[in-house]
N, C-alpha and C positions, 0 to 999 in steps of 0.2 A: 596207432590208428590216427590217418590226418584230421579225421573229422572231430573227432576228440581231442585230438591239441588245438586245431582251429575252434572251436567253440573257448576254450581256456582263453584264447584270445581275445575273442568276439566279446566275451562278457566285462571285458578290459575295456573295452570300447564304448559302447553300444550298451543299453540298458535289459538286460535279461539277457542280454549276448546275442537279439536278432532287433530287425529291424520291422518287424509287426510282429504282434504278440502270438497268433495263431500259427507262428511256425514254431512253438518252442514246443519241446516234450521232454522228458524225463527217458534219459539221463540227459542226455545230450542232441539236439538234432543233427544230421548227418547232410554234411556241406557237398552240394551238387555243381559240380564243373561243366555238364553239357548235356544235353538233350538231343535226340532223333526219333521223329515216328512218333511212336507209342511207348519210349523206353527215353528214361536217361541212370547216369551217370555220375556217383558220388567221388572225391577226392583220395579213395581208398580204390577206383577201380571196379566197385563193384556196380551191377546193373539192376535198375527195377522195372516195371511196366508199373507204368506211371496210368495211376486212375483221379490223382487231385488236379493234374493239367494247369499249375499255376492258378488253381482255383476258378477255373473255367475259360479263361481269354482262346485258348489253344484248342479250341474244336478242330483245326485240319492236324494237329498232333505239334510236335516239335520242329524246329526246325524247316518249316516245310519250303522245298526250293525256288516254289514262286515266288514266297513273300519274300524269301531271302534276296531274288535275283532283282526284285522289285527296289527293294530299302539300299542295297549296294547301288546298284546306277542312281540315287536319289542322293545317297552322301557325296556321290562325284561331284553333284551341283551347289552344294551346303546345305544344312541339314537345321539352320534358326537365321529370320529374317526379322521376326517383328513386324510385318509385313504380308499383304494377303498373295496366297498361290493361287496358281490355277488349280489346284489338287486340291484345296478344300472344295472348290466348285465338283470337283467331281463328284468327291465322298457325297456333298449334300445333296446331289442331283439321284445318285445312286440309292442314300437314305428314301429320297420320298419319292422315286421311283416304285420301291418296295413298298412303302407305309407312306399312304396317299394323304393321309391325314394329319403325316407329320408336314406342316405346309411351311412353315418355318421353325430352323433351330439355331442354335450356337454351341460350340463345340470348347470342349474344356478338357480338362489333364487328366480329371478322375470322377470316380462315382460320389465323394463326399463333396467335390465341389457342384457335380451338376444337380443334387439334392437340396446343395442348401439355397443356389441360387433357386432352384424352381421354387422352393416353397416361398422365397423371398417375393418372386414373383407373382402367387397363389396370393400371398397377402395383400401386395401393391393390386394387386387386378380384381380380386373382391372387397377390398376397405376392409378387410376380418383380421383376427389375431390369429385365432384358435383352429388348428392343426389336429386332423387325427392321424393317429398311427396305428398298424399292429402290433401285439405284446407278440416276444422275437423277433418281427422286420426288424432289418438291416438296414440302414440307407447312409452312411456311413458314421464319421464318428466327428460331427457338426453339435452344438451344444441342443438345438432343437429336436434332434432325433437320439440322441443320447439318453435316451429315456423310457423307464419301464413303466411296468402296473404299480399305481400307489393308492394309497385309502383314496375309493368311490373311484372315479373314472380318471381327475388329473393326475398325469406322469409326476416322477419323479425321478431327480437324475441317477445315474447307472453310473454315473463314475463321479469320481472327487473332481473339483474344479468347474463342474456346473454349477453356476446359480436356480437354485430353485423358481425364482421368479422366470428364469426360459424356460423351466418345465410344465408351468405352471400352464402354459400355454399352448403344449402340445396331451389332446387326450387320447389315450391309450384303451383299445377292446381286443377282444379275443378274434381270432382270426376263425371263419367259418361260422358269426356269430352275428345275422342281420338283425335280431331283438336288439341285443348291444349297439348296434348302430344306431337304428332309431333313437333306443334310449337316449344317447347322449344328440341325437340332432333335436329332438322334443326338449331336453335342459338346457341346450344353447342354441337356441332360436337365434338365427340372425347373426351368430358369432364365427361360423364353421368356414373359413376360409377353402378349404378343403382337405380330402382323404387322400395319404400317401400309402401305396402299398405294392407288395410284390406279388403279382397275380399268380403265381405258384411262390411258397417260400421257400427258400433255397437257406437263408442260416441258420434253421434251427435242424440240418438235413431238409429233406423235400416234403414238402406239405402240401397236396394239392387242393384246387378249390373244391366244395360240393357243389353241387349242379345248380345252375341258374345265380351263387351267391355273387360273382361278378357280376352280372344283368344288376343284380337289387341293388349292389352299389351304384350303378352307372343311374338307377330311373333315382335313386334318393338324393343324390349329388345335385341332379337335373331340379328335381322338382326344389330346393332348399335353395338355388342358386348358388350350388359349390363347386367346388372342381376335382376332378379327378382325378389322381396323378397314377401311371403306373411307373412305378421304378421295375425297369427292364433291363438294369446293368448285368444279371446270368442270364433272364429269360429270351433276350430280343438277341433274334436269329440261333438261336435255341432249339427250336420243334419243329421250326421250316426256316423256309428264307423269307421273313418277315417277324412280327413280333407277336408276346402271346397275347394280347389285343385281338390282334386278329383273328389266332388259333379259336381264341374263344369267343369270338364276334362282338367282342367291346370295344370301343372307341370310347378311349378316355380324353379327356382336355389337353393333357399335357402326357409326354412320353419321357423317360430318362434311359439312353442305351449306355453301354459301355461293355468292357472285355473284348466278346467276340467283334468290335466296331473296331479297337484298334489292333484286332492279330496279334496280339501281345504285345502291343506296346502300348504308352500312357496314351489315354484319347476316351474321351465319356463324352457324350450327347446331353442335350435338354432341348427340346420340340415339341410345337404342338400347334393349335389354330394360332393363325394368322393375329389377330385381334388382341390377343393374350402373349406372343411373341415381342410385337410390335410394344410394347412396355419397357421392352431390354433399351440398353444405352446403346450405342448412341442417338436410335428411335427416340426411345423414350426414357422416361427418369428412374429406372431400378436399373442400379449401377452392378453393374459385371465386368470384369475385366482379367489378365491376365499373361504374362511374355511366354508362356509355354503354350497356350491354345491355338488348334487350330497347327501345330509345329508340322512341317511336310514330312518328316521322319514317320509319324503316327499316321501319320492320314494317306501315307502313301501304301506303307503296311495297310491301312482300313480298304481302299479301294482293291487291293491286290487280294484280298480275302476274301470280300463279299463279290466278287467275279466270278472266284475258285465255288463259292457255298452256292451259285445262282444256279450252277449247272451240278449241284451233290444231290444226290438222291435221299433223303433223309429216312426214309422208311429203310437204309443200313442199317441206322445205329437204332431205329425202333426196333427191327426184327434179333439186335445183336444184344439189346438189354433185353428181352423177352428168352433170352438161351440162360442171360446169368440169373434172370430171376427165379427160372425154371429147379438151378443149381440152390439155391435159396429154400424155396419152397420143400424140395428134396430132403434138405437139410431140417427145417420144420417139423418135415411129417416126419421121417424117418428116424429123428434122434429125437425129438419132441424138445427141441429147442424153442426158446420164448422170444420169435424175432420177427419184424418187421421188414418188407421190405417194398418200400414206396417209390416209383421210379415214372419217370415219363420222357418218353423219346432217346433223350442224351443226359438225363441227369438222373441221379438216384443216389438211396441210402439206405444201408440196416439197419434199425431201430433195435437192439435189444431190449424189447417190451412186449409183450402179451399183446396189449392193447391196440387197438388202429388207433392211428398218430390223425388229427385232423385240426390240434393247433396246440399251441405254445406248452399248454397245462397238461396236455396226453404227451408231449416230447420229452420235458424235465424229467419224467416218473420212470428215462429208458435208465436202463443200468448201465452208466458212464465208464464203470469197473471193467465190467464184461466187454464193454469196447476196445478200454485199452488195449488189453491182453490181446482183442482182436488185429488190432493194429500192429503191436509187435510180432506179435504172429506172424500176419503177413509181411510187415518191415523184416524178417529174418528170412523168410521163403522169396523174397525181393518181386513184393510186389508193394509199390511204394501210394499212402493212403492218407489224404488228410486226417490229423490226429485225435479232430475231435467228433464226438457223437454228432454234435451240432453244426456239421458242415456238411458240405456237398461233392458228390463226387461225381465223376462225369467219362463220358463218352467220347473219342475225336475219330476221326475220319480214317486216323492211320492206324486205330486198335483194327486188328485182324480177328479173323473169327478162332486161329488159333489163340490167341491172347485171351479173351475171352474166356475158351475150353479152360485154358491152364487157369485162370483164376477161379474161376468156377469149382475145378477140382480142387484147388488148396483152400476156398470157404470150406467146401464138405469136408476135405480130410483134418482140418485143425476145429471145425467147432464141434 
C-alpha cells in the first residue's frame, strides 16, 4: 500500500510524519494525490467523498474550474512581486462590498498570523494587556492564544515552550457563559484590551451561540471600552455571502477571515473600523509586515471564489445538512445511540455524548473512542472525515444530494 510506505517515509522527514498535527491518525494517514467536486483521491487509487474539505477553505468542492482557470492565466503573469497588484484592490473592494463594516483591512498568509497581529493591534489601540479568550477557541498556535483554563480565570500555556508570563495575560471563560464574562471585566477593570472569539466554534466540532450571547458581548465590550474581535477564519462566508456578524446582527471592532477568502489557497484577512486600522504600519506604529501577503496567486483564487459564492444559493447546503441530520436523528431514535448532532448551514458534527454540547466542558465528556471507530468506519466505506472528535466538518457546493443519501446510509448502517 503506497500510503503506508509513504508515511515510513514521511516520518523520516518531517516530525510525526505530517506537516500539522491534526492530520495524523493511527496507523497511518492515507496520502492524497487529487481532488474533484466532492470526492478525492489517495495514492493507492482509491476514492472518498470528501466531508473535511481541507478543513473548510473549499466550500465550491475541489478543484473547481473557475478558480482553476482563474489561478492558471495569473501564473502566465508571475505569481510574487513584493509589490502591490491590482487584484488585492479587488479582493478588498469585494471584502467590504460584502461586510460594510469591514472599512479597512490587511491581508496576510494565515489565520495564526492575522490573530496575532489583531490582538497586537487590540492592545496598541486600547493601551491594555489583558486578552480574553474561549476555553476550546482556536485562533491559531501564536503563544498569546496558545492557551487554556488554569486556577481562577488566567490561561495557562497548552503547549511546551510558552512562557507563562504570555499566558498570564490572556484570560480564558467558558464559551455560552455571559456571568463568566462579566466576572472577569468586574476583576480587571480597565485592563481588558479586548474579547477574541469564534461566533460559532468550529474546533472543538460546532458549538453554537445561545440566543442573544453575541448581543451581550458586543453591549459589554462597548460599555468597558474594549474590543471585539470575531475570528471568522471557518465562519466568514460560511452561512451566506457575508460573515457571521452579520448572520447574527453583531458588528464587532475588528473581523479575522480566512479559508473560504483564499479558495484554498494561503490568504487570511484582519479588518475592521477605520480608526483602529489606521494603527497598522505604515499608517501607523504596530508593526506588520510580510513577502508572502497579499501574493496574486491567493487573491486571485479569493476574488474568483467570492464571485462564484455571490450568485450560490446557500439555503442548498442548509436544506442538504437538514437530509443528513435527519439520517442522524434516525439513528438516535431507532438504535438509541448516545449522539449529538449540531450543524448550521455548511458546517457540522457528531458528538458521541448524550448530552447538548453548548461549550468546551459538555464537548471533552464526548466518547473520543466511539469516534474513532467512527471514523474508520467511514475511512473503509470511503467516505473521507477529519479524525478528530474535535473538529469540523463541512458542506461544499459540489456534495450532491446523492452524496449526501450515501453518507447518510452508511452513518445509519455502521453505528
Amino acid at each position: 500500500m503506497k500510503s503506508r510506505d509513504y508515511f515510513e517515509i514521511s516520518r523520516k522527514i518531517f516530525p510525526g510524519g505530517v506537516n500539522s498535527p491534526v492530520r495524523f491518525y493511527e496507523p497511518y494517514p492515507v496520502f492524497i494525490k487529487k481532488g474533484k467536486g466532492s470526492k478525492i483521491f489517495d495514492l493507492d487509487d482509491r476514492k472518498y467523498l470528501d466531508f473535511c474539505l481541507a478543513y473548510g477553505p473549499l466550500i465550491l468542492g475541489h478543484s473547481n474550474p473557475s478558480v482553476k482557470r482563474a489561478v492558471q492565466k495569473k501564473l502566465e503573469e508571475g505569481w510574487l512581486f513584493g509589490a502591490p497588484t491590482e487584484e488585492e484592490i479587488l479582493l478588498g473592494r469585494l471584502i467590504k462590498k460584502a461586510v460594510p463594516y469591514i472599512e479597512m483591512m490587511r491581508f496576510v498568509n494565515s489565520g495564526t498570523e492575522a490573530t496575532m497581529h489583531t490582538i497586537r493591534l487590540a492592545r496598541a489601540y486600547t493601551k491594555r494587556k489583558k486578552i480574553i479568550k474561549i476555553n476550546g477557541g482556536f485562533h491559531g498556535s501564536h503563544d498569546s492564544v496558545m492557551v487554556s483554563s488554569g486556577s481562577g480565570m488566567i490561561g495557562k500555556p497548552s503547549s511546551d515552550g510558552i512562557p507563562e508570563e504570555s499566558a498570564s495575560n490572556t484570560v480564558v471563560v467558558e464559551y455560552n457563559d455571559p456571568y463568566g464574562i462579566e466576572n472577569i471585566f468586574k476583576r480587571f477593570k480597565n485592563e481588558i484590551a479586548g474579547i477574541i472569539i469564534e461566533p460559532v466554534l468550529g474546533n472543538i466540532g460546532v458549538v453554537l451561540p445561545d440566543h442573544d450571547y453575541l448581543k451581550y458581548l458586543r453591549e459589554i465590550t462597548s460599555d468597558n471600552d474594549s474590543l471585539l474581535i470575531f475570528d471568522e477564519v471557518i465562519t466568514g462566508f460560511r452561512f451566506h455571502y457575508g460573515t457571521a456578524g452579520q448572520y447574527f446582527n453583531v458588528i464587532p471592532d475588528l473581523t479575522v477571515l480566512g479559508k473560504i477568502v483564499g479558495g484554498g489557497f494561503p490568504l487570511s484577512i484582519f479588518g475592521g473600523r477605520n480608526d483602529i486600522m489606521e494603527q497598522i504600519s505604515p499608517a501607523g506604529n504596530v508593526y506588520q509586515a510580510g513577502t508572502f501577503a497579499g501574493n496574486p496567486i491567493s487573491v486571485t483564487a479569493g476574488i474568483s471564489t467570492l464571485r462564484i459564492l455571490k450568485n450560490k444559493d446557500y439555503k442548498e447546503l442548509e436544506n442538504k445538512l437538514k437530509i443528513l441530520g435527519k439520517f442522524v436523528n434516525d439513528v438516535k431514535e431507532d438504535k438509541n445511540e448516545e449522539i449529538q448532532f449540531n450543524s448550521m448551514v455548511s458546517m457540522f458534527q457528531i458528538f458521541f455524548n448524550k448530552n447538548r454540547i453548548k461549550n468546551y466542558r459538555d464537548a471533552v465528556k464526548s466518547d473520543v473512542k466511539r469516534y474513532r471507530e467512527f471514523f474508520n468506519s467511514m475511512l473503509k466505506n470511503g467516505i473521507y472525515l477529519p479524525p478528530s472528535q474535535f473538529e469540523t466538518l463541512f458542506l461544499s457546493f459540489s456534495h450532491t444530494y446523492n452524496d449526501i443519501h450515501k453518507f447518510g446510509m452508511k452513518i445509519y448502517d455502521e453505528l
